[in-house]
C-alpha distance (Angstrom), angle and dihedral (degrees) to the residues before:
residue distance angle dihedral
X1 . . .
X2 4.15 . .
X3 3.41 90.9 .
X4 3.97 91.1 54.8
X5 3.60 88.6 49.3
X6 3.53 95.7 46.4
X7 3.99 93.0 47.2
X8 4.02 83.8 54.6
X9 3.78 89.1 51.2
X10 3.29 89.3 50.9
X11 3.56 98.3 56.1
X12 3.52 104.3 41.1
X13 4.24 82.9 52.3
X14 3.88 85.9 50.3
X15 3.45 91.6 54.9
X16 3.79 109.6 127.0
X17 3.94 86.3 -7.4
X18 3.83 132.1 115.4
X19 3.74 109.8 -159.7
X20 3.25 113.5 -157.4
X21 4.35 120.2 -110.7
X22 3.86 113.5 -108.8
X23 4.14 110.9 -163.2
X24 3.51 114.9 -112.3
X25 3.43 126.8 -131.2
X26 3.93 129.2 -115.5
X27 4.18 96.0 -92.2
X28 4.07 111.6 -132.3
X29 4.29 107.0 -116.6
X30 3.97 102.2 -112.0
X31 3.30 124.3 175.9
X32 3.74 103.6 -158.6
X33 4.19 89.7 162.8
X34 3.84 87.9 131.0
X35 3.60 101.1 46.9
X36 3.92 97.4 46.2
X37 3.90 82.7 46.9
X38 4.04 82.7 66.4
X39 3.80 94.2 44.6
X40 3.94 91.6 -104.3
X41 4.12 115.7 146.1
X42 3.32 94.9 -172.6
X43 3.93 106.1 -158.0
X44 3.93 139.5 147.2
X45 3.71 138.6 -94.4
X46 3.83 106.5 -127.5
X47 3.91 86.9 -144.0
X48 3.91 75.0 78.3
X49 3.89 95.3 63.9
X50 4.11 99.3 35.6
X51 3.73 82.9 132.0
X52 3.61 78.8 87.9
X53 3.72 158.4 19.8
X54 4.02 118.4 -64.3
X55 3.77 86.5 -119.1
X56 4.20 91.9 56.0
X57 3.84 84.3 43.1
X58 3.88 96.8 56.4
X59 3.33 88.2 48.2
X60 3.26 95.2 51.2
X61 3.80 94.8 48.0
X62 4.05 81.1 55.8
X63 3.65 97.8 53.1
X64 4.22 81.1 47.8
X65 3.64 82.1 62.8
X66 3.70 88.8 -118.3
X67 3.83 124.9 142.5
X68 4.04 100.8 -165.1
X69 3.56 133.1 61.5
X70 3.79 133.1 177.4
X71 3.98 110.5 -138.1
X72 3.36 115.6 -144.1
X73 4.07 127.8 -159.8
X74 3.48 132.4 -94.2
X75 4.06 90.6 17.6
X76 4.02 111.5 146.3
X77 3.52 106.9 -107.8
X78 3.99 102.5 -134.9
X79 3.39 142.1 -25.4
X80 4.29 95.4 -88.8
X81 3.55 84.4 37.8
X82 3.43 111.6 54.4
X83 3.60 109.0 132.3
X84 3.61 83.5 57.7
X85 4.08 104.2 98.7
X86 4.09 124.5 -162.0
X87 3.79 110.5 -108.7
X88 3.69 147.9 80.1
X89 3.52 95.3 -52.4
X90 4.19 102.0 69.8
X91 3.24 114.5 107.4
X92 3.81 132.8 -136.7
X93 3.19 109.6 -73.7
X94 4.22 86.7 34.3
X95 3.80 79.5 60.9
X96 3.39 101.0 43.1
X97 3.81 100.6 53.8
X98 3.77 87.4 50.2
X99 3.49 94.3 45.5
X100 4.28 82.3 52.9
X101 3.48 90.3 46.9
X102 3.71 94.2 55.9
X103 3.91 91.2 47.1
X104 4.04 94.2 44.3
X105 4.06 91.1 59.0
X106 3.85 93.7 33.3
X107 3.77 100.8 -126.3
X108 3.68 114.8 132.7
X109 3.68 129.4 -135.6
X110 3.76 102.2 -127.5
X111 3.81 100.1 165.5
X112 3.77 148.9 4.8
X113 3.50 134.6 -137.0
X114 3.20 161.1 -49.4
X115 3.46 93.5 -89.9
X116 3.98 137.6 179.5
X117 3.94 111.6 -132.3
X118 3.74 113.0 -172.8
X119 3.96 117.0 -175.1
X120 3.80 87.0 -81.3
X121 3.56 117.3 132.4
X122 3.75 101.6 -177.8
X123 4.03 92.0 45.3
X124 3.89 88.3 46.5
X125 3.50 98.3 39.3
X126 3.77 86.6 58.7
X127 4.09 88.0 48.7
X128 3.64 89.6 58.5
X129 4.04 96.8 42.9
X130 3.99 83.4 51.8
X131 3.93 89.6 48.7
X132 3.84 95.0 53.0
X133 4.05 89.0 50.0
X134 3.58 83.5 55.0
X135 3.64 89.9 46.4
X136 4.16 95.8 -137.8
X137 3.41 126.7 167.6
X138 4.20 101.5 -141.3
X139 3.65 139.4 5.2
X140 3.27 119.2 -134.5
X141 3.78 117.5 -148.4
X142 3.64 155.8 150.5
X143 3.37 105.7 -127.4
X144 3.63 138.0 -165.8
X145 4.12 110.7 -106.0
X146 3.79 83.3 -124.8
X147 4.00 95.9 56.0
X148 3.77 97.6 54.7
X149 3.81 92.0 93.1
X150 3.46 95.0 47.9
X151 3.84 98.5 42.9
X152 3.87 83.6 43.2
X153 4.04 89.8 58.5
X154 3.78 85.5 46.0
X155 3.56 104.5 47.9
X156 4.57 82.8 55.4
X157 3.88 83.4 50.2
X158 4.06 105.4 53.1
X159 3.55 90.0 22.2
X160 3.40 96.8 -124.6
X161 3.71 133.0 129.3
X162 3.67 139.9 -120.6
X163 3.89 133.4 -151.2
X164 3.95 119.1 -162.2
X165 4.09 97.2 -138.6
X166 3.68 115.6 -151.7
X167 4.25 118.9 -121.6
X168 3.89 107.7 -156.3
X169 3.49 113.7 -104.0
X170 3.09 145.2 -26.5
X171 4.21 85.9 32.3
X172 3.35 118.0 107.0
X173 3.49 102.8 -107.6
X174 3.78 101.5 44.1
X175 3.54 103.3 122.8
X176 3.95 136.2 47.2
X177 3.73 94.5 -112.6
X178 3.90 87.9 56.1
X179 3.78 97.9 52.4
X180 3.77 93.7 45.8
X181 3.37 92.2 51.9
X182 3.44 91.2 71.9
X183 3.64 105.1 26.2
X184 4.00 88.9 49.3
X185 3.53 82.6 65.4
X186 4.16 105.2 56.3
X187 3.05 127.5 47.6
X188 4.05 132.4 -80.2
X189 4.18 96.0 -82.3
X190 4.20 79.5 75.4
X191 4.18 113.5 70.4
X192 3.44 132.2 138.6
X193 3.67 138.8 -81.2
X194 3.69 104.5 -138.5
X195 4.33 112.4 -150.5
X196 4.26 90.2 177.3
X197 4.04 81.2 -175.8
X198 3.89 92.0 66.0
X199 4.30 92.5 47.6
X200 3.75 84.9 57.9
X201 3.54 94.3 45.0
X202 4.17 85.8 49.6
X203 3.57 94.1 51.1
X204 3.43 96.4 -99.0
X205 3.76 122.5 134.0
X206 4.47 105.1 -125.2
X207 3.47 101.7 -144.8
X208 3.95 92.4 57.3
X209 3.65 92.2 39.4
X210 4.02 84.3 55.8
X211 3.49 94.1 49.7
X212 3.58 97.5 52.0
X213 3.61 89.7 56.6
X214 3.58 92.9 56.9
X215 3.85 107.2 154.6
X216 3.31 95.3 11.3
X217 3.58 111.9 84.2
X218 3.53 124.7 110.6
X219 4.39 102.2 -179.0
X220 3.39 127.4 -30.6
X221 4.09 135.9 -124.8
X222 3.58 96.0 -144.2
X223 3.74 126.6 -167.1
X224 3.70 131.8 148.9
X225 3.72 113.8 -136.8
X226 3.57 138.4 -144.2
X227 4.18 122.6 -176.6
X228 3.78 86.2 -31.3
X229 3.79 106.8 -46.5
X230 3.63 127.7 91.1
X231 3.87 117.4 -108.7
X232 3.47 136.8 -178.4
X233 4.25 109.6 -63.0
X234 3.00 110.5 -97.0
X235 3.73 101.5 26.4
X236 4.25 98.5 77.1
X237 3.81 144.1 55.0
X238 3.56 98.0 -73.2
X239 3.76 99.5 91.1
X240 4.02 78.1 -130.1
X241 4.31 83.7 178.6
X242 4.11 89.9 55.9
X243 3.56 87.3 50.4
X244 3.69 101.4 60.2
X245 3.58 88.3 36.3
X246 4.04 88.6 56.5
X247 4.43 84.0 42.2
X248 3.85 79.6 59.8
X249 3.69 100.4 40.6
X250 4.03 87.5 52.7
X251 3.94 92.3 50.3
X252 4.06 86.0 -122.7
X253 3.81 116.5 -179.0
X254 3.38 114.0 -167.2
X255 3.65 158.5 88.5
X256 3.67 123.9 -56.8
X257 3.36 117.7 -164.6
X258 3.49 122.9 -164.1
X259 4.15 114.4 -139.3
X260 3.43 127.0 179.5
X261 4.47 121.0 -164.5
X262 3.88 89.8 -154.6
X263 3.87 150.9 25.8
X264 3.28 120.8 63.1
X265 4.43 130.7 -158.1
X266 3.36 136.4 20.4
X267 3.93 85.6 -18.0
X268 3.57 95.2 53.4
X269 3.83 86.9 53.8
X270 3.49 96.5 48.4
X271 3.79 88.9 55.2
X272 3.39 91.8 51.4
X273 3.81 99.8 54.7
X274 4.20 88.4 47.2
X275 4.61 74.8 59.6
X276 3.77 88.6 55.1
X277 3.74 100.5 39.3
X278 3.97 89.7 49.1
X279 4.00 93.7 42.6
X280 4.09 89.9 47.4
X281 4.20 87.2 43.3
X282 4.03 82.0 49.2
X283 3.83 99.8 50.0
X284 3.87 96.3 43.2
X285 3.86 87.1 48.1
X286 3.82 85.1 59.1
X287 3.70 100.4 43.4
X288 3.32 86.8 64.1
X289 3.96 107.5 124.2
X290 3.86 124.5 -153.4
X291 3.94 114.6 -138.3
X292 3.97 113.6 -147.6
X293 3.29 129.9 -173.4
X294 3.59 101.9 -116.3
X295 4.15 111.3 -160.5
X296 3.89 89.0 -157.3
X297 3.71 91.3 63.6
X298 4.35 90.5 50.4
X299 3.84 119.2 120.3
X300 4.02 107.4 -135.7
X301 3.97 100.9 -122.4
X302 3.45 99.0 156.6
X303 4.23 153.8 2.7
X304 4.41 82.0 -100.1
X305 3.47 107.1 53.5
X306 3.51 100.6 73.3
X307 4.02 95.3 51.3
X308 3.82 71.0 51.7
X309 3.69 98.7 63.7
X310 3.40 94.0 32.7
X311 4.07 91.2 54.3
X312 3.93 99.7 32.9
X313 3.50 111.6 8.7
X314 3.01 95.9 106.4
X315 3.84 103.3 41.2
X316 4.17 89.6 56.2
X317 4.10 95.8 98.5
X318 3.70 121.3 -154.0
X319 3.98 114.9 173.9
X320 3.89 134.4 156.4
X321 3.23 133.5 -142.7
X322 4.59 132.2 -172.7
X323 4.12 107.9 -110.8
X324 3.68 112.1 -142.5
X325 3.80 87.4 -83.0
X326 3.48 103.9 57.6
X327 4.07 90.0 -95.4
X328 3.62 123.2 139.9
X329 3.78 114.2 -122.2
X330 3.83 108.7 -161.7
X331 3.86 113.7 -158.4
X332 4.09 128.3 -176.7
X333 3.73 129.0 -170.7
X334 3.70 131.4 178.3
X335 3.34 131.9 -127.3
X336 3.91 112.2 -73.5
X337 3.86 112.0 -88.9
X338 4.00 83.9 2.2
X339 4.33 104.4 150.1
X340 3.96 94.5 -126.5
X341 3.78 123.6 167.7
X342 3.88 91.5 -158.7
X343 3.47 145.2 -70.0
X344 3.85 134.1 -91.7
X345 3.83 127.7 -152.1
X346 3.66 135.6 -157.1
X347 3.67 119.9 166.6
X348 4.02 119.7 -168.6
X349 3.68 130.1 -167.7
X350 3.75 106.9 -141.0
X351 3.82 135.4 -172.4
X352 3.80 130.1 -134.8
X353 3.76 96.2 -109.9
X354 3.58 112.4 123.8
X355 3.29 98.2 -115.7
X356 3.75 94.6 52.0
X357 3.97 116.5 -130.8
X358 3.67 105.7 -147.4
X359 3.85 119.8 -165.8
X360 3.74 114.8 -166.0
X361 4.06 104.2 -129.9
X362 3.60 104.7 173.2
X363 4.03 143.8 13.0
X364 3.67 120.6 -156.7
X365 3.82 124.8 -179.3
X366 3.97 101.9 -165.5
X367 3.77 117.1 -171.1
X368 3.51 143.5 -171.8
X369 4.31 112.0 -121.0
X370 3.91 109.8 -121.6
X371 3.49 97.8 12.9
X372 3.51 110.3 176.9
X373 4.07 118.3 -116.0
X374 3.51 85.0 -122.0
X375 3.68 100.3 48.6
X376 3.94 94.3 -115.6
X377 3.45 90.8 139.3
X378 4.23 120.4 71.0
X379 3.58 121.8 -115.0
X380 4.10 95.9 -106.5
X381 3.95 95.5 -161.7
X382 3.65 151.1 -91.7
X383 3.59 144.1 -141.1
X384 4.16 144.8 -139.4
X385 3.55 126.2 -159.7
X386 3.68 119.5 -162.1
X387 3.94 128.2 -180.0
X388 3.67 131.2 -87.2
X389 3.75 86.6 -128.2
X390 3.58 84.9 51.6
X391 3.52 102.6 46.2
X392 3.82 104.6 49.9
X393 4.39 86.7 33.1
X394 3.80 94.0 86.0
X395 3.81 142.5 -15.4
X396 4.11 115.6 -71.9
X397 3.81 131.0 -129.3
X398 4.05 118.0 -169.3
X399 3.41 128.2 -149.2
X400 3.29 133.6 -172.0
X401 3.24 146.2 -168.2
X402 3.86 126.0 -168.4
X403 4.42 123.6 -174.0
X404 3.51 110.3 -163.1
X405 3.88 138.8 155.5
X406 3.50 132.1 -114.3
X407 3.56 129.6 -178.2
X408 4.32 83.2 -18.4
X409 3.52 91.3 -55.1
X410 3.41 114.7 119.3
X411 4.37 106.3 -131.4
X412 4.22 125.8 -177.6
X413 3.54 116.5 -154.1
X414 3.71 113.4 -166.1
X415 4.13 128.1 -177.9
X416 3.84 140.1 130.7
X417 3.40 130.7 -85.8
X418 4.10 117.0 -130.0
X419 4.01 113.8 -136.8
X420 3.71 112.7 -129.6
X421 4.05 114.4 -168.0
C-alpha cells in the first residue's frame, strides 16, 4: 500500500518535471527466499554509508542486493547536489528526484530517522507530511516524554508508525525497561526501534534486551559488536546468531537494517556484504523444516503396518535441509538394519482451503544399489530437491511411501509426513 502511495506521490511531483537519469549499478544476485519467508526486509541504515551522498548510498545498498534502506536526516542528497540535505525541508522537485532515484535502483524507503520530536505539533506535523511523501513505513525517534501523546495521535492520523530507538547510555531511552515505559502506555502505532549494537555498548547483554521487548518491536538497527566497533555479524560479542534465532522465536516481521558506527569505502562495503551473506546463511538455516512421520496421517493398507508404526515408526527419519540456492533437499532413511525394498516420493503443493486441493508436483522412485531380491540388504536412503520458488510458493504435504519385507512377504506402508517449522 506505501509503495502505491508513494508511486502517486511521485507522479503528481513529476508532473511537468524531467528528472534527470542516474546509472545504476550492477545489483549483487541474493537470494533472500528464506528471510522474506519470515517477513524480514533486510535493508541498510544510510548512517552506514555517510561517507557519501544518499544517492551513492542507495546505490550502493542496490549493488548489496538490498531492497530497503533507512534515510536518515541531514544526508547530502547527491554528488551535484550536495548542499541539498535529507529532511523536511526539500522541496518538490528535491523530493521528487529522490523519490525517482529510489524507484530507478529498486530499493525502497521503508523508514526515516532518527529523529528528535519535541511537543511541537506544527514542526511534527510537517515530519509526518514529509514521511508520507516519502512513503515510509516508521519513524524512528527520540522523543520528548511530553510528545508521546501527540506523536501517538499522529501516528493513528497518517497511518504511519513510530519506533522509540534506544541511544546507549546515559540517554534516556537506553534500556528496554525505559522504552516500554512509555510505549506500554500508548497505544500499538508506538514500538520500538531496536539498535542491539548500542545495548552492548550500555552494558546490556542483546539477546535479553530483545527478549524483553517481545512484541514490541517495530525494525531493528542491527550490528554485532566487538570491543566497541561494529564487525561483521556473526564475528563479535553480540551473539548476532541468538538474535535472529530469538527474531524467529518472537514471529517478528520486519525490517532489519544493518548500521555500522565506523569504516568507511570499499572496506566498509565489504563488511557489509560479509552482514548480508551471514544474515541470508542465518535465515535459510532456520527455514529449515523437519519432516516426521506422523501415524495420524497413515492410510490402513494392511493387518502389518500398524505393528509397523508401532515398531519403527519412529526410527524411519525424514529431515530437510536449504541447498546453497535456497532449494529444499528432502532426504529419507530407514531404520538401521531395517529390510526395505526402497522408498517412493510424492510431494504436493496444497492450499489452505478446507477442503485441501492437492496437485501432485513430482514423483521420485529412490532406490537402494544392489539390493538384494530378497530385501536382505537395508534401504540406505534417498533424497528430493525441490525449488526455492517452490518451497516458500505454497504450503507442503509429504507423502510417503515405504516397500519393505517382512517375514518374505513383501508389505508397503504409505502415510503423510507433518511439516514442523
Amino acid at each position: 500500500m506505501k509503495s502505491l502511495v508513494r508511486a502517486s506521490v511521485v507522479a503528481m511531483l513529476l508532473a511537468g518535471h524531467a528528472p534527470r537519469s542516474v546509472a545504476l549499478g550492477t545489483s549483487s544476485a541474493r537470494n533472500d527466499a528464506a528471510a522474506e519467508s519470515l517477513g524480514w526486509h533486510l535493508g541498510v541504515q544510510a548512517w552506514t554509508f555517510r561517507d557519501r551522498t544518499a544517492f551513492e548510498a542507495i546505490d550502493a545498498a542496490a549493488k548489496l542486493g538490498l531492497k530497503s534502506i533507512e534515510l536518515y536526516p541531514g544526508q547530502a542528497l547527491s554528488p551535484d547536489q550536495h548542499g541539498v540535505k535529507i529532511g523536511v525541508d526539500m522541496t518538490i522537485d528535491e523530493l521528487a528526484a529522490l523519490s525517482a532515484k529510489l524507484d530507478t535502483d529498486g530499493v525502497r524507503a521503508a523508514s526515516f530517522g532518527v529523529v528528535d520530536i519535541k511537543n511541537d505539533e506544527p514542526a511534527t506535523r510537517k515530519l509526518f507530511d514529509f514521511a508520507r511523501k516519502l512513503g515510509v513505513d516508521t519513524i524512528t525517534c527520540d522523543p520528548d516524554p511530553d510528545a508521546c501523546d501527540l506523536l501517538d495521535k499522529l501516528c493513528f492520523e497518517y497511518k504511519i508508525g513510530a519506533a522509540i530507538h534506544n541511544h546507549p547510555k546515559p540517554a534516556r531511552y537506553a534500556s528496554p525497561e525505559q522504552v516500554l515505559d512509555v510505549i506500554l502506555h500508548h497505544t500499538r502505532m508506538l514500538q520500538a526501534c531496536a539498535d542491539t549494537g548500542h545495548w552492548q555498548r550500555s552494558g546490556l547483554v542483546p539477546l535479553e534486551c530483545l527478549k524483553k521487548l517481545e512484541g514490541h518491536v517495530a525494525e531493528l538497527h542491527f550490528k554485532d559488536v566487538a570491543n566497541g566497533a561494529d564487525v561483521p555479524w556473526g564475528t563479535g560479542q553480540s551473539d548476532a546468531a541468538g538474535l535472529l534465532r530469538e527474531l524467529r522465536r518472537q514471529g517478528f516481521q520486519g525490517l532489519v537494517a544493518i548500521e555500522y558506527e565506523n569504516g568507511a569505502g570499499a572496506e566498509l562495503e565489504a563488511n557489509v556484504a560479509r552482514c548480508i551473506r551471514f544474515f541470508d546463511d542465518t535465515a535459510r538455516a532456520l527455514t529449515a523444516v523437519r519432516l516426521v512421520i506422523d501415524p495420524a496421517l497413515v492410510v490402513e493398507r494392511n493387518w502389518y503396518q500398524d505393528a509397523y508404526l508401532r515398531a519403527e515408526g519412529d526410527k524411519v527419519q525424514c529431515d530437510a535441509s536449504p541447498a546453497s540456492d535456497g532449494a529444499l533437499v528432502l532426504r529419507i532413511a530407514s531404520a538401521e538394519g531395517r529390510k526395505t525394498a526402497g522408498i517412493r516420493l510424492e510431494i504436493h503443493l496444497s492450499n489452505a482451503a478446507p477442503k485441501v486441493s492437492v496437485v501432485s508436483r513430482w514423483w521420485t522412485d529412490v532406490r537402494t544399489p544392489g539390493l538384494a531380491p530378497n530385501g536382505t540388504a537395508p534401504f540406505a536412503g534417498g533424497e528430493i530437491t525441490l525449488s526455492a520458488a517452490d518451497v516458500h510458493a505454497r504450503p507442503l504435504f509429504v507423502r510417503f511411501e515405504l516397500a519393505t519385507r517382512f517375514r518374505d512377504t513383501a508389505k508397503t506402508v504409505s502415510g503423510g509426513i507433518r511439516i514442523d517449522h
